[in-house]
C-alpha positions as CSV (number, residue, x, y, z in Angstrom):
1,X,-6.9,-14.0,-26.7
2,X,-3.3,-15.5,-27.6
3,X,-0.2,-14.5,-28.8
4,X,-0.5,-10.3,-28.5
5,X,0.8,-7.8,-28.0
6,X,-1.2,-5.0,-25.7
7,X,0.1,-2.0,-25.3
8,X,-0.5,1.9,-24.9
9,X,-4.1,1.2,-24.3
10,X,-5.8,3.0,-21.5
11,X,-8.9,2.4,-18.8
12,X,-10.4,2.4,-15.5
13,X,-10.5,-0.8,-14.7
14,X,-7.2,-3.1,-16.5
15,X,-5.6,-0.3,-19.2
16,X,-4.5,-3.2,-21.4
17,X,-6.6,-6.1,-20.8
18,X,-9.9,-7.4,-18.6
19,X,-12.4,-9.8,-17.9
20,X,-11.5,-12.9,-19.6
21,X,-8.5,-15.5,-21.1
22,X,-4.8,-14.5,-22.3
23,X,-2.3,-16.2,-23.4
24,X,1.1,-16.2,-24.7
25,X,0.9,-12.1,-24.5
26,X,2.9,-9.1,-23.8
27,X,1.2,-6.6,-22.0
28,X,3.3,-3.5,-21.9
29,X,3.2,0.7,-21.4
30,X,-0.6,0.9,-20.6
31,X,-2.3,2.6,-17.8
32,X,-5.4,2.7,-15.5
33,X,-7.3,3.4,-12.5
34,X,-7.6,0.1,-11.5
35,X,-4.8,-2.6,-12.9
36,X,-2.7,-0.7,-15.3
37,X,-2.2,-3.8,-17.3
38,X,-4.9,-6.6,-16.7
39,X,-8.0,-6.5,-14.5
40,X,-9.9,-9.8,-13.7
41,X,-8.3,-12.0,-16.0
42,X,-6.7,-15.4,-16.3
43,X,-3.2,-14.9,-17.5
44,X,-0.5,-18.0,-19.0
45,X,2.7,-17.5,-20.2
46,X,1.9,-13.7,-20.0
47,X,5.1,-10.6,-19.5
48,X,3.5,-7.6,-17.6
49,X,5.8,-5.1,-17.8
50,X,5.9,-1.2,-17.6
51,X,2.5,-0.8,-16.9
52,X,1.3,2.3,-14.4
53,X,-1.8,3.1,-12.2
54,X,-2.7,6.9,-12.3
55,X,-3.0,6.1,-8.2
56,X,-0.9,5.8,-5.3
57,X,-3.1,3.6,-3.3
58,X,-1.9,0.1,-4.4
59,X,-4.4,-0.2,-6.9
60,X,-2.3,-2.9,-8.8
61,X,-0.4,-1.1,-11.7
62,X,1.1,-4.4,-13.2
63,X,-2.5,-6.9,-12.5
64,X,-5.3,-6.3,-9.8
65,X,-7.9,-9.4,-9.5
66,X,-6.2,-12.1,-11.5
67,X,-5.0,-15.5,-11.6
68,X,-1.8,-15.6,-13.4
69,X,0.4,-18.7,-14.0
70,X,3.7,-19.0,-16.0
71,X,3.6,-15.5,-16.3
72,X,6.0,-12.7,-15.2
73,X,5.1,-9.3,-13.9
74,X,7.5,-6.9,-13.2
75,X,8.4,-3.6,-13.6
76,X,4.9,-1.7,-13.2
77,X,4.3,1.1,-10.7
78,X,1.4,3.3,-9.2
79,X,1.8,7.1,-9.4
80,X,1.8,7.6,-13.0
81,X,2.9,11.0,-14.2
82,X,3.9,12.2,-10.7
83,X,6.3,9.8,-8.5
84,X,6.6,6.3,-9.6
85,X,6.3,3.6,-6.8
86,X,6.8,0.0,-7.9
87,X,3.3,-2.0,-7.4
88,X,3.2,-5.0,-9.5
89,X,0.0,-6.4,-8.0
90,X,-2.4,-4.9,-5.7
91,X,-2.7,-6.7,-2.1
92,X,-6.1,-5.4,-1.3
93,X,-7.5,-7.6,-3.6
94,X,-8.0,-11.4,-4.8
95,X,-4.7,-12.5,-6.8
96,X,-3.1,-15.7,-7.0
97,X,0.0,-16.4,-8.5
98,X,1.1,-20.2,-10.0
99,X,4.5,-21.2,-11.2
100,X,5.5,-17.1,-11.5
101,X,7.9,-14.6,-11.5
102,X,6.5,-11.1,-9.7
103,X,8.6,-8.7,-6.7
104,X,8.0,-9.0,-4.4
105,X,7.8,-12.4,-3.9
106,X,4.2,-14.2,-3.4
107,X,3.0,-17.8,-2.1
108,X,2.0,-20.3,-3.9
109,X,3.3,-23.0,-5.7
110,X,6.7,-22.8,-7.6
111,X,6.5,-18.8,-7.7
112,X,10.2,-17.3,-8.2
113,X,11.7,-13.6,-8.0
114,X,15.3,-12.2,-8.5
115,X,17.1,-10.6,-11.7
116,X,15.1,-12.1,-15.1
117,X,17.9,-11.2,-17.3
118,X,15.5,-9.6,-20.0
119,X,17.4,-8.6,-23.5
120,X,14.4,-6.6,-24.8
121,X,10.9,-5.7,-23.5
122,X,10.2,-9.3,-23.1
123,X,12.9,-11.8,-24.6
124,X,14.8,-13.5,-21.5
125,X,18.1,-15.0,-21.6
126,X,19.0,-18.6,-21.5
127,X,20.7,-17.9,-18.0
128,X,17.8,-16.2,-16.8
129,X,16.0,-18.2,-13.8
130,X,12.6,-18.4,-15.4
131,X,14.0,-21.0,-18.1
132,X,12.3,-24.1,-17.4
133,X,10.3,-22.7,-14.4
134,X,7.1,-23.0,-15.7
135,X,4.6,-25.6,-15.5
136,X,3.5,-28.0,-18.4
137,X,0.1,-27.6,-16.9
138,X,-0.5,-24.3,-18.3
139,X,1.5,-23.8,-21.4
140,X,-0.3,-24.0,-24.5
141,X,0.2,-23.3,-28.2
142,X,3.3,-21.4,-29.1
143,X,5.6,-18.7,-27.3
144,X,4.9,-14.7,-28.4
145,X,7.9,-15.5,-31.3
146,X,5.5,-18.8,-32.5
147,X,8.2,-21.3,-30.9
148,X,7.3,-24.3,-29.0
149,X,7.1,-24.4,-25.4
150,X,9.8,-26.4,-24.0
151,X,9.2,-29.5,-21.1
152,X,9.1,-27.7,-18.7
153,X,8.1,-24.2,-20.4
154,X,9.6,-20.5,-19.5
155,X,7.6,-18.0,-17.5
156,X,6.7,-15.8,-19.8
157,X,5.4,-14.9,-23.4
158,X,9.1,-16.2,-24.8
159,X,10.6,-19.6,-24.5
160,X,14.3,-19.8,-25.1
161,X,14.8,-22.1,-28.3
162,X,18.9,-22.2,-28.1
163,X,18.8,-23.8,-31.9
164,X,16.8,-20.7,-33.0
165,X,19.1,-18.0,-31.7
166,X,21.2,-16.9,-34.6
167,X,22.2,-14.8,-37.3
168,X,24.4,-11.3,-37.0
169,X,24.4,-9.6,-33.8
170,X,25.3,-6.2,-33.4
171,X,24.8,-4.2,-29.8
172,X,25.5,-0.9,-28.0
173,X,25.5,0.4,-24.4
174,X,24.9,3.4,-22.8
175,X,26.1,4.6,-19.1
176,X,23.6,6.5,-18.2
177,X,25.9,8.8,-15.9
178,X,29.5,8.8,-17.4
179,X,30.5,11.0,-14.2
180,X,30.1,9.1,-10.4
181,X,31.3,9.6,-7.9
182,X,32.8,6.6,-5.2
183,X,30.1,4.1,-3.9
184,X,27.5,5.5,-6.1
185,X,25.5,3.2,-8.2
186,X,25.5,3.9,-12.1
187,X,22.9,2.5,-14.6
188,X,24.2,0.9,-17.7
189,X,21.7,-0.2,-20.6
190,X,22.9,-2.3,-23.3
191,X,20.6,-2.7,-26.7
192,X,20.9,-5.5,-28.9
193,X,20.1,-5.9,-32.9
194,X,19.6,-10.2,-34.1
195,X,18.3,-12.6,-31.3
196,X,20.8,-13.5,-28.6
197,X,21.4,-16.0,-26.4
198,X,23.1,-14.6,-23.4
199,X,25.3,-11.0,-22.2
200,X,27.3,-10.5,-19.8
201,X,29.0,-7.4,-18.5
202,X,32.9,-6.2,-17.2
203,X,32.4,-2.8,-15.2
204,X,36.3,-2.9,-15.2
205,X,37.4,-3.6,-11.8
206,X,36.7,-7.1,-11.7
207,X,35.7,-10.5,-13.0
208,X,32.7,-10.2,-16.1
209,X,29.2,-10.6,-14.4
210,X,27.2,-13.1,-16.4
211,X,24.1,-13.4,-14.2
212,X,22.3,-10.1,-15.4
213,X,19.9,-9.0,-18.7
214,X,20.4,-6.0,-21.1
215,X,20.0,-3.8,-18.2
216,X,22.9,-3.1,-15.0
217,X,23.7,-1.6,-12.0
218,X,27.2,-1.5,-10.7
219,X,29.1,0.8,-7.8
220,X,33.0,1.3,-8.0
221,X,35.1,1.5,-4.8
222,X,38.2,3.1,-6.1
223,X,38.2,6.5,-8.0
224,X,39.3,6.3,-11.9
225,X,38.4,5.6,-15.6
226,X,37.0,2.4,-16.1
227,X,36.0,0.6,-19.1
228,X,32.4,-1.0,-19.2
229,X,31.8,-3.5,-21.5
230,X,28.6,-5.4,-23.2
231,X,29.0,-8.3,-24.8
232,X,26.5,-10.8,-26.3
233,X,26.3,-14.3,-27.4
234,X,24.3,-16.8,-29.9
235,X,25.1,-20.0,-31.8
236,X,26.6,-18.0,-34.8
237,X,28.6,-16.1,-32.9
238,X,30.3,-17.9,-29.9
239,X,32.9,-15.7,-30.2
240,X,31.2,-12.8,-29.2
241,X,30.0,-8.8,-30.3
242,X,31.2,-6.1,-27.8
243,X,30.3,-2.7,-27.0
244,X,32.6,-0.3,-24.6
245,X,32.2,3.1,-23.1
246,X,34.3,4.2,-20.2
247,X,32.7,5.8,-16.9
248,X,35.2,8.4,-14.8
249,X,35.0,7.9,-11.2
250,X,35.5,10.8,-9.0
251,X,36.8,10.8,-5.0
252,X,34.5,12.3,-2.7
253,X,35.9,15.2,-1.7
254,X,36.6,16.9,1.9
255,X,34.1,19.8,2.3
256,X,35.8,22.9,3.5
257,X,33.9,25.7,5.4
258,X,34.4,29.3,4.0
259,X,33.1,33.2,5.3
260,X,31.2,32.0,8.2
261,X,29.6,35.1,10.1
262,X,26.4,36.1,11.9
263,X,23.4,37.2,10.0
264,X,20.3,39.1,10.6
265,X,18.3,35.5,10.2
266,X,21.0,33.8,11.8
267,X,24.7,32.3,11.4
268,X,25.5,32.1,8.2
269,X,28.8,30.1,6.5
270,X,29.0,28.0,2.8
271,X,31.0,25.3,1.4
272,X,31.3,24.3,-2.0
273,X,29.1,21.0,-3.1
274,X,29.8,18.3,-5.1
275,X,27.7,16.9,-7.9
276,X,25.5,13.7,-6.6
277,X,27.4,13.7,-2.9
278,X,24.9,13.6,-0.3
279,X,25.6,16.0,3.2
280,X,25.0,16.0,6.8
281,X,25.8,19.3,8.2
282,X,25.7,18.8,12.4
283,X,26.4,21.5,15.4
284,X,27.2,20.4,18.7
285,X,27.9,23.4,21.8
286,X,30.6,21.6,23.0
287,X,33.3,19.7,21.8
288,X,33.9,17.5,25.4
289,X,33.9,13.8,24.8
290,X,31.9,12.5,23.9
291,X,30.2,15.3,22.1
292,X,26.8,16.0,21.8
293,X,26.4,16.4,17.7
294,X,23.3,17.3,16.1
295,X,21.7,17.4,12.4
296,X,21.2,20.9,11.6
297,X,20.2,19.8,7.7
298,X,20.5,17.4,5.0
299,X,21.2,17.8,1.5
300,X,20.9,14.7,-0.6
301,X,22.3,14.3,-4.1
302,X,24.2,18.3,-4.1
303,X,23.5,19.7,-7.7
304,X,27.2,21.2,-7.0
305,X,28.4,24.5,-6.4
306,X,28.3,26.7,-3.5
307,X,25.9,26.0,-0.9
308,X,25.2,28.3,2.5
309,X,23.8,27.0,5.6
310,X,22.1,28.6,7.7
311,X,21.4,28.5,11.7
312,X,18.5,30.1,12.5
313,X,19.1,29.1,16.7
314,X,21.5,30.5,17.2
315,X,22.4,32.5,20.6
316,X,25.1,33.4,22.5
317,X,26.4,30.2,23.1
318,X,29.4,28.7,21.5
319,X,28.6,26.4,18.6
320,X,30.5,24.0,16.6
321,X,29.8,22.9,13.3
322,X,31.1,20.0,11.0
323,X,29.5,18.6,7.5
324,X,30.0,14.7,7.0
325,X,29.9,14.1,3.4
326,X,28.5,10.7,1.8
């Protein structure tokens, strides 16, 4: 098979594809026991992406006993419908990988990982590092879009044809969390409309990052507003077409204890949370240096509000009692 597109297709053995040839494919959102997207097959100039097991063994959601060459698989994870772990190919098995893009990173000759600057489900952009990382040895026909392969071809169903990219662009982006906090990582997603070229992205507190796809992840230092922008590029518009939305970043605040007392199930005292701040709350029963401090409880990512703690150890001892807040 050549120049498909598989997807939402399910199965116990390769949920979009098994036992035999395919080329020049997208193989995307399908599920299955065993290789959520291919199963003992020969994949060239294939994208694997979003594919799931319905396991948590390593059973191979992206491909699980295949050959795959020119090809890039990312993105697929075991654990569907419960608690997604990434497992793009399964290691119990026979795979090899030629000329490839996969994390993490296999042997074998002229495979490549990092950030494959994707501007859709499959289209890469001319920056991305799997331009001209393919082998002529394996390419045949056309790209998913019916474009020639270049000398030397893309990894992957699409080959970036610079003279073909143009026409109107239009794009939009979306912060997935418009409230952070310091040192926290927030998600941005830009979409585009017309075939583009290259994006780049300005989080606001810094030069533009041009090495990254439709998709970011950024952490501000400093507490404030900040303007993110998307921009893309193509031949008819060198000039380029922006989106903005701005992201608030809140300072972690200081934690301050409030109507400690003993209990009938212990000592009891509360503090009021922050949203997405992450706590330590430690007890030590003296406070000579050095002291002796000790975790009492964690609380990762606070929904907010007013949380209690409680000591359940407590005896007639003297205890101390700090929260660190991350």
């Amino acid at each position: 098979m050549s120049n498909c597109v598989l997807s939402n297709n399910s199965a116990v053995y390769g949920g979009g594809f098994a036992g035999g040839n395919l080329n020049n494919s997208l193989v995307i959102n399908n599920h299955a026991y065993y290789g959520g997207g291919a199963d003992w097959a020969a994949l060239n100039n294939c994208t694997v992406v979003n594919n799931y097991t319905t396991t948590f063994v390593r059973n191979g959601a992206g491909i699980y006993t295949c050959t795959v060459k020119n090809s890039i698989v990312v993105d697929n994870y075991d654990n569907f419908g419960i608690g997604l772990m990434m497992d793009n190919y399964s290691t119990l098995y026979y795979y090899q990988f030629t000329d490839s893009c996969t994390w993490p990173s296999v042997s074998g000759t002229g495979n490549i990982y990092g950030d494959l600057q994707f501007l859709d489900s499959f289209h890469i952009a001319s920056t991305s590092p799997c331009c001209g990382a393919g082998s002529n040895t394996y390419a045949a026909g056309t790209d998913l879009d019916g474009e020639p392969w270049n000398n030397p071809p893309s990894m992957g169903c699409d080959e970036v044809v610079l003279a073909n990219l143009v026409g109107p662009l239009s794009v939009n982006v979306l912060a997935y969390q418009t409230n952070l906090l310091v040192n926290r990582y927030g998600s941005m997603a830009g979409t585009i409309t017309g075939r583009a070229s290259n994006v780049t992205w300005s989080f606001g507190d810094g030069p533009a990052v041009t090495n990254v796809g439709s998709y970011a992840l950024h952490q501000w230092t400093n507490s404030g507003d900040y303007s993110v922008t998307f921009t893309a590029y193509n031949n008819d518009n060198p000039a380029r077409v922006s989106a903005n939305t701005v992201v608030h970043v809140l300072p972690l605040n200081v934690p301050q204890l409030q109507s400690a007392g003993l209990q009938t199930n212990g000592f009891q005292f509360q503090f009021a949370g922050q949203t997405n701040a992450s706590y330590t709350i430690q007890y030590a029963t003296n406070l000579v240096s050095p002291a002796a401090w000790q975790t009492l409880q964690s609380i990762n990512y606070s929904s907010g509000g007013v949380l209690q703690i409680t000591d359940t150890n407590v005896s007639n001892g003297t205890r101390f009692y700090r929260v660190l807040a991350q």
